[in-house]
C-alpha positions in Angstrom: -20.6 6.5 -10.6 -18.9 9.9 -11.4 -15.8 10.4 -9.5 -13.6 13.1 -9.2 -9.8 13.4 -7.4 -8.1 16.5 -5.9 -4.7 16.2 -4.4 -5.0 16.3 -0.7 -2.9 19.7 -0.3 -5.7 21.7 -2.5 -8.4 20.1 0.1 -6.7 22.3 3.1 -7.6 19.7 5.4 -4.2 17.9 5.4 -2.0 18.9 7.3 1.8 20.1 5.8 3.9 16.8 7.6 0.9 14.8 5.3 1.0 16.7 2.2 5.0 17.1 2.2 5.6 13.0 2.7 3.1 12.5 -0.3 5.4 14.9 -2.5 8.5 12.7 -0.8 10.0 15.8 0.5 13.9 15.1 0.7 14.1 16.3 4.6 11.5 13.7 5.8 13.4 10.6 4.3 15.3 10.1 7.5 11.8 9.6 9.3 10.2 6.6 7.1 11.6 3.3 5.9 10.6 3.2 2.2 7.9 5.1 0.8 4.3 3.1 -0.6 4.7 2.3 -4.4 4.6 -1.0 -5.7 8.1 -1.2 -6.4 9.2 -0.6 -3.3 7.2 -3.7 -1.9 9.6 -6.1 -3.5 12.9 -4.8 -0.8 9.7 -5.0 2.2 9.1 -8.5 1.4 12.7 -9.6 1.2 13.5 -7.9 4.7 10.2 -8.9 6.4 10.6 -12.4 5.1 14.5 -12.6 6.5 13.7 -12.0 10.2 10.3 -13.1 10.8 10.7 -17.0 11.8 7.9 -19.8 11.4 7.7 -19.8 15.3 5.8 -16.6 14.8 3.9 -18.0 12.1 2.6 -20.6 14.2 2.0 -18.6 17.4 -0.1 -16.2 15.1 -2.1 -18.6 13.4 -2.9 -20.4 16.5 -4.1 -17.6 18.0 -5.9 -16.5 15.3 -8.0 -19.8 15.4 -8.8 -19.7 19.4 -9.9 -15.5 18.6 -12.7 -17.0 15.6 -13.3 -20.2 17.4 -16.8 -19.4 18.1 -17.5 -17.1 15.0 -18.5 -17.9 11.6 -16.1 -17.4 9.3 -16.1 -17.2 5.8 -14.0 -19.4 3.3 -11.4 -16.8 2.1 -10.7 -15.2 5.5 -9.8 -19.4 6.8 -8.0 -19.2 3.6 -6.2 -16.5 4.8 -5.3 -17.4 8.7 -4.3 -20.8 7.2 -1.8 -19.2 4.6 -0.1 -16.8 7.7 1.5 -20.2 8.2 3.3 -19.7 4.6 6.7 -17.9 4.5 5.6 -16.1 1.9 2.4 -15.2 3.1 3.2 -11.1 4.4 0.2 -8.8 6.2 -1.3 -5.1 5.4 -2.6 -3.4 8.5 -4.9 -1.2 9.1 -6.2 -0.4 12.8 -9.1 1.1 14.8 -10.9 1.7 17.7 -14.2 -0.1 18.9 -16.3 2.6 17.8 -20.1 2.3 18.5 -21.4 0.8 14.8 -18.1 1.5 13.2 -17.9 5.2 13.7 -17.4 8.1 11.2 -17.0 6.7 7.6 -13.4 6.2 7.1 -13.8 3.2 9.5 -14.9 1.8 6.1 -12.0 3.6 4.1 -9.2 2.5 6.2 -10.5 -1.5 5.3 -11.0 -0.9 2.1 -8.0 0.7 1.2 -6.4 -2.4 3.1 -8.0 -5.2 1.3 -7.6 -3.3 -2.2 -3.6 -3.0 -1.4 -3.9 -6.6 -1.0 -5.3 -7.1 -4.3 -3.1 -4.6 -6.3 -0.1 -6.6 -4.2 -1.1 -10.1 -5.6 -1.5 -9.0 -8.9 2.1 -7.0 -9.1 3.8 -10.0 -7.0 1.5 -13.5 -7.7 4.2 -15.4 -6.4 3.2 -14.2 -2.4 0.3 -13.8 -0.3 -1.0 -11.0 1.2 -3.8 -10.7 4.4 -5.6 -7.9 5.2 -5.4 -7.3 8.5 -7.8 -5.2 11.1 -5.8 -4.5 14.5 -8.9 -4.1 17.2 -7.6 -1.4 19.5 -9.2 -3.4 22.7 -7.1 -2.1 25.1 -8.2 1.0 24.9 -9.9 2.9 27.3 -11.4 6.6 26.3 -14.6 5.4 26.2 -15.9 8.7 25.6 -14.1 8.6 22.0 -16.1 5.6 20.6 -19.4 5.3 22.8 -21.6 7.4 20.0 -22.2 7.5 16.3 -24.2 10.2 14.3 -26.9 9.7 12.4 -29.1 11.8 10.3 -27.6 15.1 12.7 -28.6 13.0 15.7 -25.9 11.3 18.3 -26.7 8.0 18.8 -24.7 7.7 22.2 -24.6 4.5 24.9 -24.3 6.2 28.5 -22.7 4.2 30.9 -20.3 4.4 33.7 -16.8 2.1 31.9 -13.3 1.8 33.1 -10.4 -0.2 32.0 -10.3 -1.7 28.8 -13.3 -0.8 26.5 -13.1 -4.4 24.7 -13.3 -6.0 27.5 -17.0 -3.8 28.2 -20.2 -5.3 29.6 -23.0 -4.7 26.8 -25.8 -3.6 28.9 -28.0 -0.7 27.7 -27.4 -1.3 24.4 -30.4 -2.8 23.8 -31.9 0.8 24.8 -30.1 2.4 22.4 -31.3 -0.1 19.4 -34.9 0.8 20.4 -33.7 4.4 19.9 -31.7 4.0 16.4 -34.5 2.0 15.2 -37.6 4.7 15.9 -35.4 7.0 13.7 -35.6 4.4 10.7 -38.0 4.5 7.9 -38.7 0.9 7.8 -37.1 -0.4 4.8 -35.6 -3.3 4.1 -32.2 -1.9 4.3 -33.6 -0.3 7.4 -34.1 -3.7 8.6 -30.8 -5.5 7.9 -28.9 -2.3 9.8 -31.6 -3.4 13.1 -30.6 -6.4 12.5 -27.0 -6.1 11.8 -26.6 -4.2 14.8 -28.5 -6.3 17.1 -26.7 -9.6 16.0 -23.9 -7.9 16.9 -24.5 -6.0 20.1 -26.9 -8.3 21.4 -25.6 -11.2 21.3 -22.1 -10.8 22.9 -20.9 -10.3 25.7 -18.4 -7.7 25.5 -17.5 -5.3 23.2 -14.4 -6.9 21.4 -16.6 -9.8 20.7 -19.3 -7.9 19.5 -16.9 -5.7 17.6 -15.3 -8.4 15.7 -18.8 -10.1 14.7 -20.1 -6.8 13.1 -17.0 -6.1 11.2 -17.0 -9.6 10.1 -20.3 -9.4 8.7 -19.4 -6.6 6.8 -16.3 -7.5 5.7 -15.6 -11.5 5.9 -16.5 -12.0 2.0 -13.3 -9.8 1.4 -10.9 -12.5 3.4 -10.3 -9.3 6.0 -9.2 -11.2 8.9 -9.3 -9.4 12.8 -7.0 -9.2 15.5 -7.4 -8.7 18.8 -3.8 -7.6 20.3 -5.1 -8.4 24.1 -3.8 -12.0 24.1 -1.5 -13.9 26.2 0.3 -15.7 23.8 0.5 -13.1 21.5 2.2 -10.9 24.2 4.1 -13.5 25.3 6.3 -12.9 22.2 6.5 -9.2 23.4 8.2 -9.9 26.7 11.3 -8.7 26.1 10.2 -5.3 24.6 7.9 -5.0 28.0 11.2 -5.5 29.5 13.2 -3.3 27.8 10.4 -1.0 28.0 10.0 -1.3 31.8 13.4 -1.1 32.7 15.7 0.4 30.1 13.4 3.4 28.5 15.0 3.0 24.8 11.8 4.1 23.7 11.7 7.4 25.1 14.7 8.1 24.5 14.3 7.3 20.6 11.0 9.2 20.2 11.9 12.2 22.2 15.2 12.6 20.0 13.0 12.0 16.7 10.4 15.0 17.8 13.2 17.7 17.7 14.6 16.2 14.8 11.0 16.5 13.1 10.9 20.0 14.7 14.2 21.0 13.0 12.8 19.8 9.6 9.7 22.3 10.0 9.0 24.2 13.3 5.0 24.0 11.9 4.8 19.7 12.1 2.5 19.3 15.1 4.1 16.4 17.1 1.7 14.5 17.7 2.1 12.0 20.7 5.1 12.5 23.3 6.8 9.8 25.3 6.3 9.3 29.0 9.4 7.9 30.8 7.4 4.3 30.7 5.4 3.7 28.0 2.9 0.6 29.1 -0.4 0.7 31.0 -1.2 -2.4 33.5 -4.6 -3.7 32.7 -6.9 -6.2 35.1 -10.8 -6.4 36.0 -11.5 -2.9 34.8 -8.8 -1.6 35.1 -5.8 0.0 32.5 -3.3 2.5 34.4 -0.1 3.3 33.7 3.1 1.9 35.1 5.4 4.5 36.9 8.4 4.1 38.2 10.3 6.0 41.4 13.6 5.2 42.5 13.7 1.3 41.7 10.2 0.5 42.4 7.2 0.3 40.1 3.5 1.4 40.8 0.2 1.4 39.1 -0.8 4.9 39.0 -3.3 5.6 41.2 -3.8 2.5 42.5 -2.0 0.2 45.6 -0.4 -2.1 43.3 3.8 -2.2 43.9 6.6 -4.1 42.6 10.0 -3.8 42.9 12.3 -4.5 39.5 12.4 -8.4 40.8 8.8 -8.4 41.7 7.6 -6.4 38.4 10.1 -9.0 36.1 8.4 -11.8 37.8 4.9 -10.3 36.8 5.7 -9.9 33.1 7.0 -13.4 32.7 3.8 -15.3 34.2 1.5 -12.5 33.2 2.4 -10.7 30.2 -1.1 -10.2 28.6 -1.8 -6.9 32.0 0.7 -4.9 29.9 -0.7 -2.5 27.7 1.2 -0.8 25.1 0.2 2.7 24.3 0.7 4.8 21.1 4.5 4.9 21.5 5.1 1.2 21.9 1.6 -0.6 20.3 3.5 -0.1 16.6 5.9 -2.2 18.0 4.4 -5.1 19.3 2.2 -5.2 16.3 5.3 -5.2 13.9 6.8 -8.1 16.2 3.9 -10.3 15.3 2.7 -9.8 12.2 4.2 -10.4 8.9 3.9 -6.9 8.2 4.9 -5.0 5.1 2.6 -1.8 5.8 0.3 0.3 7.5 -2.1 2.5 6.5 -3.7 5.0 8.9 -5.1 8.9 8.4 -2.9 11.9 8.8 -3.0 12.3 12.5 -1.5 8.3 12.7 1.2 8.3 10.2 2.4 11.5 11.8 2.9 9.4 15.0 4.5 6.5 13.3 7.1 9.1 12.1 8.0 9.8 15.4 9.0 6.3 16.1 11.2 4.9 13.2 14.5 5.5 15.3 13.0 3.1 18.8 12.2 0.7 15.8 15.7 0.4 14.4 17.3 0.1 18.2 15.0 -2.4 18.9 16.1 -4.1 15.4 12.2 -4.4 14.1 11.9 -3.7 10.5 9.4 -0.6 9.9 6.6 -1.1 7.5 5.6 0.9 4.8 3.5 3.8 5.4 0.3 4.8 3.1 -2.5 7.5 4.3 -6.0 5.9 3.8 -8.1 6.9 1.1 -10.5 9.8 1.4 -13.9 10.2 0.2 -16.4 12.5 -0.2 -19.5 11.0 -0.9 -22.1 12.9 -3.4 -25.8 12.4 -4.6 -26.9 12.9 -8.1 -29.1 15.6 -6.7 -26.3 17.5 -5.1 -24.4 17.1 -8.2 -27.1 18.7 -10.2 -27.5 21.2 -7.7 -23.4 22.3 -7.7 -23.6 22.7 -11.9 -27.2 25.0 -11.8 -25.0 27.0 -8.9 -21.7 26.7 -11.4 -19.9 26.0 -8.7 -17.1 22.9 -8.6 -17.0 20.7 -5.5 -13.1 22.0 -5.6 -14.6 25.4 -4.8 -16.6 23.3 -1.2 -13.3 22.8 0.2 -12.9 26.5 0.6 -13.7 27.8 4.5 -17.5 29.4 3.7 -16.1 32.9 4.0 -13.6 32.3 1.0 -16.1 30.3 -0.5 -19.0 33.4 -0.3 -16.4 35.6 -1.5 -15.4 33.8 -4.6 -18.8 32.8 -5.5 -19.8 36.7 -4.8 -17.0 38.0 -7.2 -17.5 35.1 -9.8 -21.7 36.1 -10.4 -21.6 39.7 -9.4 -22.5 42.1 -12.4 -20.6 44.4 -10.8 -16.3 44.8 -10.6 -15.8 44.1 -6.8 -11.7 43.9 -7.5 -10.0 47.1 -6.8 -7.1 45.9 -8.1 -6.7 48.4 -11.3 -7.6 51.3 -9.2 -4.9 50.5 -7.1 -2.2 50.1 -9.7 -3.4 53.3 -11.0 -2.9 54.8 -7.6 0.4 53.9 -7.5 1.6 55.2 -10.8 -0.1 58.4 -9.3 2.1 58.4 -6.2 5.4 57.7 -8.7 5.5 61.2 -10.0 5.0 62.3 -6.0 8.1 60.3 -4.6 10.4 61.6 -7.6 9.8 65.4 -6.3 10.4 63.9 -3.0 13.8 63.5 -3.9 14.1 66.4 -4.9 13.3 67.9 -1.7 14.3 67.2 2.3 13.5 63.5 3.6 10.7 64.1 5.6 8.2 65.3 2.4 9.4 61.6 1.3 7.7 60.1 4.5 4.5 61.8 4.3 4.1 61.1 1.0 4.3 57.3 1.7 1.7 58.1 4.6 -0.3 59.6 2.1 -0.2 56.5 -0.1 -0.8 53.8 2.4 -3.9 55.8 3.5 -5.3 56.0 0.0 -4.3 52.2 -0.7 -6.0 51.2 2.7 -8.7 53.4 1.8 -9.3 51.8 -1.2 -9.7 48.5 0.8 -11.7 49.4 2.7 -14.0 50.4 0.0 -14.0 47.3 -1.4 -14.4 45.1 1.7 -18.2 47.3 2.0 -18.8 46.7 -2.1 -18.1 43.0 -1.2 -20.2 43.3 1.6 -23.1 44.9 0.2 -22.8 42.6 -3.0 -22.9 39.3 -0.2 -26.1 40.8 0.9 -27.8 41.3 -2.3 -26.8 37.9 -4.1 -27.8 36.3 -0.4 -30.4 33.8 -1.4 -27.4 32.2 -4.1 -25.0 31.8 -1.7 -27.1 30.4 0.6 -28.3 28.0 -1.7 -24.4 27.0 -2.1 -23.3 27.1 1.4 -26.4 24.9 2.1 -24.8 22.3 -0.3 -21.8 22.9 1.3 -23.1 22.2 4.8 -24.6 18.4 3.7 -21.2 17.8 2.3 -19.2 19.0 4.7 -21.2 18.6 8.3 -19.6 20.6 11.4 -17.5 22.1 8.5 -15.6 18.9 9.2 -14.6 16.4 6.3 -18.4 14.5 6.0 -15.6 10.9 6.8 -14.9 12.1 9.7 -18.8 13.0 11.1 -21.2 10.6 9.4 -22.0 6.6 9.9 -22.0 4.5 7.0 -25.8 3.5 7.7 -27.2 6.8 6.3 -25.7 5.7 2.9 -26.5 2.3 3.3 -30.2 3.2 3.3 -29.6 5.0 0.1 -27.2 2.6 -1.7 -27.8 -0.8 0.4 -25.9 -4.2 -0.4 -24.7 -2.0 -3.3 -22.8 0.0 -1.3 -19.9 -1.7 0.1 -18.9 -3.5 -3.3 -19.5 0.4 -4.8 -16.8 1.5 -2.5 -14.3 -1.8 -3.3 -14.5 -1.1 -7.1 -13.9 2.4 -6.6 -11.6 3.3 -4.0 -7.9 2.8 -5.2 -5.2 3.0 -2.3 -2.4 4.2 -4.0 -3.5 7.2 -5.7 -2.8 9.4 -3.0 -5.3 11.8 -3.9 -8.5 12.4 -2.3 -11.7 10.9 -4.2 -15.4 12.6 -4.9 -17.6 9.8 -5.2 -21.1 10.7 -6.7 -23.8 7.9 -5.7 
């Protein structure tokens, strides 16, 4: 079990908001609570534990219970619903979308980072509790962003028509699409728990939430992960008087829209990534999740017949508060209200997000969790491994775009000099002795001996771009040999997290593989891991 780490800025696939919060760079401070080290749990705790009361405790617990009432569950994650009741029992959250057979990989890094926090957090403070959470985005509704899964360079996709909430989905058809997955199977015994895994899970629910939360259980209830589905009534009940707020008052626009030009001012190059509409809630019911407007005093459902006025729409929250849907902007929210929370942990593109909103959360006087980017792994075979040290190349070197990454490997085995880069110096002394009898003369001899020296520099480069290019062609079948490597590793030229399912290493590695990834994977690092299998 070889591993190598490289800090995420030398992967170039992070962007410079990410890599500049990892190095705790002064200017972001303003835009996060307190950053993740172990340390710095001991002040979350002491905050968290001050303002969240044991009427929360309760209302989560209870609903909790009536979400697993008709799922097995296993001893430690019982355990750990039935300690959410103790003071100083605190959460670590992770959150996800229902995607189809959990998705790309880091479905499976995002949990496991969560549940290892939990354990490095218990060992630092034995004196408290700590639940790992998984927050079921149900309430979403781009189906198209979870209705697929790749395997083996295939997408596995369910076709449907869908609207509204995707939890909330209908499983018909996907008993098509396990017919499919499983004619692409060897047959294996490991290729037999996955049908079977899957069909328990899709099969025998009746919507996707439910079907969701059995699959991830499976995989995960051993580790005392316990699931939450946000889309509750009593659960949002609690919320009210952010829906409210949100509804009538805007604070959160207001908040996030300043914190995006502050975030701007810090570095014009931080993409912002989510901006605030004037009302940040959608109205969900029977298939359907639209947002709220509002124009001049009265309140529609976009697109739809549905009006209130602010009396009406007040009313509606109060006896119905489970048909408002946060979105991005306010879901951080209503998540901190309910949970014990100390932290979060998301990939780059959601803790950018989360920076956006730290200014709504102190208005709104909710303390704002911790902050810690998922681990990241790229997962190796021997046999690649092997391959990489015949081709002396380091998996550092697979990071590079394949253009930079032909280029270095063509300079680094060529038997011939391709750098131009003494020729050029010498070129330059050359021109020295030419500018001082330029001064010695009118201006103008000066310019055209600087146009003479740019045209012999670019000459020279242009020389060496053919060399290179001729040298690419003759050491072709090397670098194809690396680039294939490269192309396994890193499908799509996308991080291989982001593009493959966790079944084509299960066939590989099988039960062995989710314990491989718990022993392994070590949250607070903060650098990204190569894991050889």
């Amino acid at each position: 079990m070889p591993t190598d780490y490289i800090p995420f800025r030398k992967t170039n696939y992070f962007s410079s908001l990410i890599c500049d919060y990892l190095d705790e760079k002064e200017e972001l401070k303003n835009f996060y609570h307190r950053f993740p080290n172990l340390e710095n749990f001991k002040m979350q705790i002491e905050e968290k534990q001050e303002v969240f009361s044991d009427a929360s405790r309760s209302i989560l617990v209870e609903s909790l219970k009536a979400q697993y009432a008709s799922f097995d569950i296993s001893e430690d994650t019982k355990l750990n619903i039935d300690s959410l009741n103790d003071s100083k029992t605190f959460t670590i959250t992770t959150g996800h979308q229902l995607n189809l057979f959990t998705g790309p990989l880091y479905f499976f890094y995002k949990i496991v980072s969560t549940i290892n926090l939990c354990k490095a957090l218990k060992v630092a403070y034995p004196e408290f509790n700590f639940v790992p959470i998984y927050w079921m985005a149900t309430e979403d509704h781009d189906f198209d962003e979870i209705n697929f899964f790749n395997f083996q360079g295939k997408k596995v996709q369910w076709n449907r028509n869908a609207s509204g909430a995707v939890g909330e989905l209908e499983l018909k058809g996907l008993d098509h699409l396990l017919s499919v997955f499983e004619a692409q199977l060897d047959g294996t015994i490991f290729s037999q728990k996955l049908v079977e895994l899957f069909g328990k899970a899709y099969l025998s629910h009746s919507n996707l939430a439910d079907a969701m939360r059995h699959l991830v259980n499976e995989l995960f209830g051993a580790y005392g992960l316990v699931i939450i589905d946000g889309n509750n009534k009593e659960l949002k009940r609690s919320f009210i008087p952010y829906i409210k707020d949100e509804l009538f008052t805007k604070t959160s626009f207001e908040h996030v829209s300043t914190s995006n030009l502050a975030l701007n001012q810090v570095d014009g190059n931080y993409k912002i990534q989510v901006n605030p509409r004037d009302i940040n809630l959608f109205y969900i019911n029977d298939n359907l999740r639209e947002r709220i407007v509002e124009n001049q005093g009265n309140y529609r459902v976009n697109g739809t017949d549905i009006i209130w006025t602010k009396a009406q729409l007040g009313e509606e929250v109060d006896a119905h508060p489970e048909r408002f849907s946060p979105n991005v902007i306010v879901r951080p929210l209503y998540q901190e209200i309910i949970l014990p929370n100390l932290c979060y942990i998301g990939g780059g593109g959601e803790l950018a997000y989360w920076f956006q909103l730290k200014s709504n959360f102190e208005s709104q006087k909710v303390v704002f969790p911790m902050l810690l980017l998922r681990n990241s792994v790229l997962l190796m075979s021997d046999k690649q491994q092997e391959k990489l040290l015949k081709l002396n190349v380091s998996v550092n070197d697979l990071f590079m775009n394949q253009y930079d990454l032909k280029t270095k490997i063509t300079k680094q085995i060529s038997e011939i000099e391709i750098d131009f880069t003494t020729q050029k110096e010498h070129l330059k002394e050359q021109f020295k002795a030419l500018y001082k009898l330029a001064e010695q003369t009118e201006k103008s001899f000066h310019g055209a001996v600087a146009a003479q020296e740019r045209k012999q520099i670019k000459g020279l480069e242009k020389l060496e771009k053919r060399l290179l290019k001729a040298q690419k062609r003759k050491l072709s079948d090397h670098l194809e040999r690396v680039t294939a490597i490269q192309d396994e590793l890193f499908p799509s030229h996308s991080l291989q997290e982001r593009q493959l399912n966790f079944s084509e290493f299960y066939l590989e590695s099988g039960d062995d593989f989710l314990p491989l990834l718990m022993d392994t994977l070590e949250p607070l690092k903060s650098e990204f891991l190569v894991l050889t299998i």
